[in-house]
C-alpha positions as a printed Julia matrix, in Angstrom:
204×3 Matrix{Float64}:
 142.5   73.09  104.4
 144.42  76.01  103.61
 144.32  78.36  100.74
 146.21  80.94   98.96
 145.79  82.94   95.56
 148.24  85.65   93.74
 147.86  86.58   90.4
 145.81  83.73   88.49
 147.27  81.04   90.79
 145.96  78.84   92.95
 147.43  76.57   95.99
 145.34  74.17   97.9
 146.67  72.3   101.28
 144.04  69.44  101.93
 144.58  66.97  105.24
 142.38  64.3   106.2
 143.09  61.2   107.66
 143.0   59.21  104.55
 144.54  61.75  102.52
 147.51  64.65  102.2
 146.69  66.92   99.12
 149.04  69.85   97.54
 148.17  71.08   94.62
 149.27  74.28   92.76
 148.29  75.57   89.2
 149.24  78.72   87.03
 146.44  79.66   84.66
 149.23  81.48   82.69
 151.64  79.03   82.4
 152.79  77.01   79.92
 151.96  72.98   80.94
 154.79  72.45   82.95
 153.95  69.86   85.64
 155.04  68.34   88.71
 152.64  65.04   89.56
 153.17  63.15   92.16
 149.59  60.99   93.48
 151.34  57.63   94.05
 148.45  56.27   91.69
 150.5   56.1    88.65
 147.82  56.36   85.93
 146.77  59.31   87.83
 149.85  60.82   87.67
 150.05  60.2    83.67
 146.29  61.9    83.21
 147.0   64.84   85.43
 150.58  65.38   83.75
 148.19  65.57   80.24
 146.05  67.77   82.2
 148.52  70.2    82.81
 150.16  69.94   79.62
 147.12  70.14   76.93
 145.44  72.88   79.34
 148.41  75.1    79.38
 148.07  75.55   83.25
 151.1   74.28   85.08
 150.61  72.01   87.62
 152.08  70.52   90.96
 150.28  68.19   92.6
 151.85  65.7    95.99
 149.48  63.52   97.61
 149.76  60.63   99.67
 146.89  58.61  101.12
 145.52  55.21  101.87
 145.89  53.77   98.96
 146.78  50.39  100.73
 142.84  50.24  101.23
 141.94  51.6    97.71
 143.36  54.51   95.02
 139.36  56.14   95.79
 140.57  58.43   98.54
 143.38  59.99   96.98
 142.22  60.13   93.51
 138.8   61.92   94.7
 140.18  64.07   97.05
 143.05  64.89   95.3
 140.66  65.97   92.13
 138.79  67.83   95.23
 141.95  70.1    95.54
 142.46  70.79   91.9
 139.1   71.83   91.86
 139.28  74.57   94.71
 142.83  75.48   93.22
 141.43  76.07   89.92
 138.26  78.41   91.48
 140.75  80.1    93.46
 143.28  81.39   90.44
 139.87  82.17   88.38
 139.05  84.88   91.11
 136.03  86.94   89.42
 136.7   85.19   86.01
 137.11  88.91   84.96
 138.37  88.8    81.2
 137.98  85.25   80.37
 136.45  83.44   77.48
 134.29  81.28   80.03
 133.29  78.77   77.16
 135.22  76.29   75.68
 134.84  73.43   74.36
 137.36  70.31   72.46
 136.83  66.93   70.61
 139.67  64.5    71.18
 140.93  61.41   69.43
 143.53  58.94   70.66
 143.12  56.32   68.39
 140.33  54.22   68.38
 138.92  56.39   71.41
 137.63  59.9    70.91
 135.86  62.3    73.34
 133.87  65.53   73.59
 134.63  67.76   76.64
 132.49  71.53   77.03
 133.22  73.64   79.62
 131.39  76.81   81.23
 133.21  78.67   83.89
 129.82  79.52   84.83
 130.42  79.47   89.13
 127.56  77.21   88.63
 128.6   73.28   89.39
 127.17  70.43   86.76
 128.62  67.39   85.38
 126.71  65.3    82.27
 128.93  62.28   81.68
 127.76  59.89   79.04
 129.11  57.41   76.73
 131.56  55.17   78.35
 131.05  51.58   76.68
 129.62  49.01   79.32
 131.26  47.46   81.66
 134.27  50.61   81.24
 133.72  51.29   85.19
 134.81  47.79   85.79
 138.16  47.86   84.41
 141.14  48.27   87.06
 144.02  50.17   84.76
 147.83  50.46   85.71
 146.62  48.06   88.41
 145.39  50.78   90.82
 142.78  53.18   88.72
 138.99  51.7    88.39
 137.38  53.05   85.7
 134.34  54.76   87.48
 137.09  56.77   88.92
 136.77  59.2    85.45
 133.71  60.25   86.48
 133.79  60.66   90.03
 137.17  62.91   89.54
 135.31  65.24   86.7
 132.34  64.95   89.22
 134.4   66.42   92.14
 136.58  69.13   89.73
 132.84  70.53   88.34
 131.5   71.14   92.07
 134.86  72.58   93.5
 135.42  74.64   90.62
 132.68  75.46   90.34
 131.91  74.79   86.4
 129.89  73.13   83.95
 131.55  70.33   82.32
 129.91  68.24   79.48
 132.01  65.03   78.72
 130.91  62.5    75.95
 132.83  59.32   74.86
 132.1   59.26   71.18
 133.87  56.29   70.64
 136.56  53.47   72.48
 137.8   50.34   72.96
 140.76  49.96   75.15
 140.04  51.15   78.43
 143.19  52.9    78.53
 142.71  55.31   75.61
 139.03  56.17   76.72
 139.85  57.63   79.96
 143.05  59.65   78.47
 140.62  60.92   75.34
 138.62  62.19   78.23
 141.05  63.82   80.64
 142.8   65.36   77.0
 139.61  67.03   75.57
 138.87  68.24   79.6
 142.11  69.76   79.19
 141.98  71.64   75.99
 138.2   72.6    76.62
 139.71  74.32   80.22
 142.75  76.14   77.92
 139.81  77.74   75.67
 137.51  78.79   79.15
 140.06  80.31   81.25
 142.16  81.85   78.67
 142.03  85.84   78.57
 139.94  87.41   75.5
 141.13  90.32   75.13
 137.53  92.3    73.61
 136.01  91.07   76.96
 135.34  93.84   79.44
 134.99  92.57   83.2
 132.7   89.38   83.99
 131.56  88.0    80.63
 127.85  87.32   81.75
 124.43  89.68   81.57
 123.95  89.11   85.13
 127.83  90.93   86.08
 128.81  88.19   88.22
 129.81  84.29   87.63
């Protein structure tokens, strides 16, 4: 894996031999995005990712999706996350919380973030039977999960997601990759009455 960081960007090159990751973001930027996963659905949640967040995005991966979307999706999410820590650097100036409640619909979910350089996921509220369904005929559900899973440890943030309410399988994933995004756009944006590393302890 190779790494690179200038300015609050971030670019990830992950090879495996079920997977070939890029992924680049701008923390300044203005949602632009560039997805490419060859999981479609994928490509349609990071493209809100990018665009709700304010971060632009480019992400190309190819993998062995033949045998399953799990590989790419996961390590794909893996790469975002180490991109994201990267532009962060010492989260110097940053609001570090944030947090966003987001309808589509009949769906609507909670996301709350803490650029804390601490890793923990609490996922609750899918309906049963949610990590069953197969959508755009590649993504499985539990998928959500696992990808905010591997983001939170790679990253190396807190992220609190709740599914309030949903139906269609469809709109309850997207409510949750939408409120991710605008809770992210609140944590990483500049505050401008911070002064260096907003936390009593002087480091995150």
């Amino acid at each position: 894996m190779s790494a690179e960081q200038a300015g609050r960007r971030g670019r990830i090159e992950r090879t495996t031999s079920e997977s070939s990751v890029l992924v680049e973001i701008n923390l300044d930027g203005t949602g632009r995005t560039d997805i490419s996963t060859t999981v479609p659905f994928y490509d349609h949640m990071l493209t809100a990712l990018g665009k709700h967040s304010l971060i632009d995005l480019t992400v190309k991966a190819t993998g062995d999706t033949h045998i399953d979307a799990h590989h790419t999706v996961e390590d794909t999410a893996i790469a975002f996350g180490e991109a994201l820590r990267i532009a962060l650097g010492d989260k110097s100036g940053i609001g570090r919380f944030g947090d966003a409640l987001v309808p589509l619909d009949e769906a609507l979910a909670q996301a709350v973030v803490d650029v804390s350089g601490r890793p923990y996921l609490v996922h609750s509220g899918e309906p049963a039977g949610q990590e069953y369904h197969l959508i755009g005929g590649h993504f499985t559900g539990s998928l959500t999960r696992h990808v905010l899973e591997s983001i939170a440890h790679h990253a190396g943030i807190c992220i609190h997601m709740r599914v309030l309410s949903g139906r269609d399988p469809h709109h309850i994933v997207e409510a949750q990759f939408k409120a991710l995004a605008r809770a992210l756009r609140a944590a990483v944006a500049p505050d401008p009455r911070v002064e260096g590393i907003p936390s009593t302890k002087g480091a995150l």
